[in-house]
C-alpha positions in Angstrom: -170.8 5.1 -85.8 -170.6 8.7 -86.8 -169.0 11.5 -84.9 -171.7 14.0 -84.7 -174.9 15.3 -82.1 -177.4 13.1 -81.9 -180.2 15.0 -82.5 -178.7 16.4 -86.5 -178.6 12.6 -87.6 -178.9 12.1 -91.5 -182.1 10.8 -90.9 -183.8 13.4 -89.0 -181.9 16.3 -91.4 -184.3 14.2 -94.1 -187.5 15.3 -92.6 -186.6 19.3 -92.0 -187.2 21.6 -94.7 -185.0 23.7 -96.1 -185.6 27.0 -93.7 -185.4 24.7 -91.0 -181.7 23.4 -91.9 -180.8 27.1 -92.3 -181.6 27.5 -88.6 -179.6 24.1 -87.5 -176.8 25.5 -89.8 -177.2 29.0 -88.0 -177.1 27.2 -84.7 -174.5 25.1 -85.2 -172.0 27.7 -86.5 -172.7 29.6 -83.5 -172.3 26.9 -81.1 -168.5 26.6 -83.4 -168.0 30.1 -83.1 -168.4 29.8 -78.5 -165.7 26.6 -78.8 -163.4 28.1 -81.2 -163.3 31.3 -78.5 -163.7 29.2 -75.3 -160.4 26.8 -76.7 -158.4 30.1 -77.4 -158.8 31.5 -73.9 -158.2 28.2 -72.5 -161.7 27.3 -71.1 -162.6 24.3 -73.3 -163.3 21.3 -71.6 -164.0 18.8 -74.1 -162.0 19.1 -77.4 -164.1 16.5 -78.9 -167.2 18.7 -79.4 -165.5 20.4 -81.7 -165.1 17.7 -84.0 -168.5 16.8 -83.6 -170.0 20.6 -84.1 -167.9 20.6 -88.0 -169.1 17.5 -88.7 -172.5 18.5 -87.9 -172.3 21.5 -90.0 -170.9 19.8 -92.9 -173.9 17.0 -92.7 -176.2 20.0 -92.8 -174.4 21.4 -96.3 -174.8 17.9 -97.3 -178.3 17.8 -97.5 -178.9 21.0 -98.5 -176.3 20.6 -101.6 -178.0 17.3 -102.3 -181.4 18.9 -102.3 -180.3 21.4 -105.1 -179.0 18.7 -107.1 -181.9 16.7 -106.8 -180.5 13.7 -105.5 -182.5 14.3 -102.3 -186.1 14.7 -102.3 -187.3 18.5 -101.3 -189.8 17.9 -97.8 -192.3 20.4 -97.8 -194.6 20.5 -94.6 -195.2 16.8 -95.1 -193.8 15.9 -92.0 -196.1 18.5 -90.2 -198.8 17.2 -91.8 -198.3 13.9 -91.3 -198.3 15.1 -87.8 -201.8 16.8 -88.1 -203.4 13.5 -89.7 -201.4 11.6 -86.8 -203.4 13.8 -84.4 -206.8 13.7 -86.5 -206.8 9.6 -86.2 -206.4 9.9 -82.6 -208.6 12.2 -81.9 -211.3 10.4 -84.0 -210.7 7.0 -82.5 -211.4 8.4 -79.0 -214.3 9.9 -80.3 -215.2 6.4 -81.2 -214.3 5.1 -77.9 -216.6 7.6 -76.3 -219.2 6.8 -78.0 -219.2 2.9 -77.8 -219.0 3.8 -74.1 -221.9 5.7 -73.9 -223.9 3.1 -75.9 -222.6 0.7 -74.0 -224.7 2.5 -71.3 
């Protein structure tokens, strides 16, 4: 199993776009920057996040280098819109529901 945060896996770094990676990355060196500081003052209690942060951060170059080169597909708000036609079918089939239930009547 990889080292790593459960919520940047591969998988879910497929679906974000590329501003959205940015922002992980952002976050991510961040987060490196507080555990670099908090292990040279002494205050760092678990050594192993920090292995887990630069792996993080290197998965994240990963998919962004692979999307330049094209061995990656590019996402592009599909996975918002997915989300929006997701909604749309549910919202139609309680329409639906409604209705047969006030037929029904």
């Amino acid at each position: 199993m990889a080292i790593g945060s459960k919520d940047l896996a591969t998988e879910q770094l497929d679906g974000f776009d590329n501003a959205r990676l940015v922002e992980e990355l952002k976050k991510a060196k961040e987060e490196l920057f507080n555990l670099r500081f908090q292990s040279a003052t002494g205050q760092l209690e678990s050594h192993g996040r920090l292995k887990s942060v630069k792996r993080d951060i290197a998965r994240i170059y990963t998919v962004l280098r692979e999307r330049e080169l094209g061995i990656r597909p590019e996402v592009s708000a599909v996975v918002e819109e997915a989300k929006a036609d997701k909604k749309a079918k549910k919202s139609s089939k309680k329409a639906e529901a409604d209705e047969a239930t006030e037929e029904a009547k």
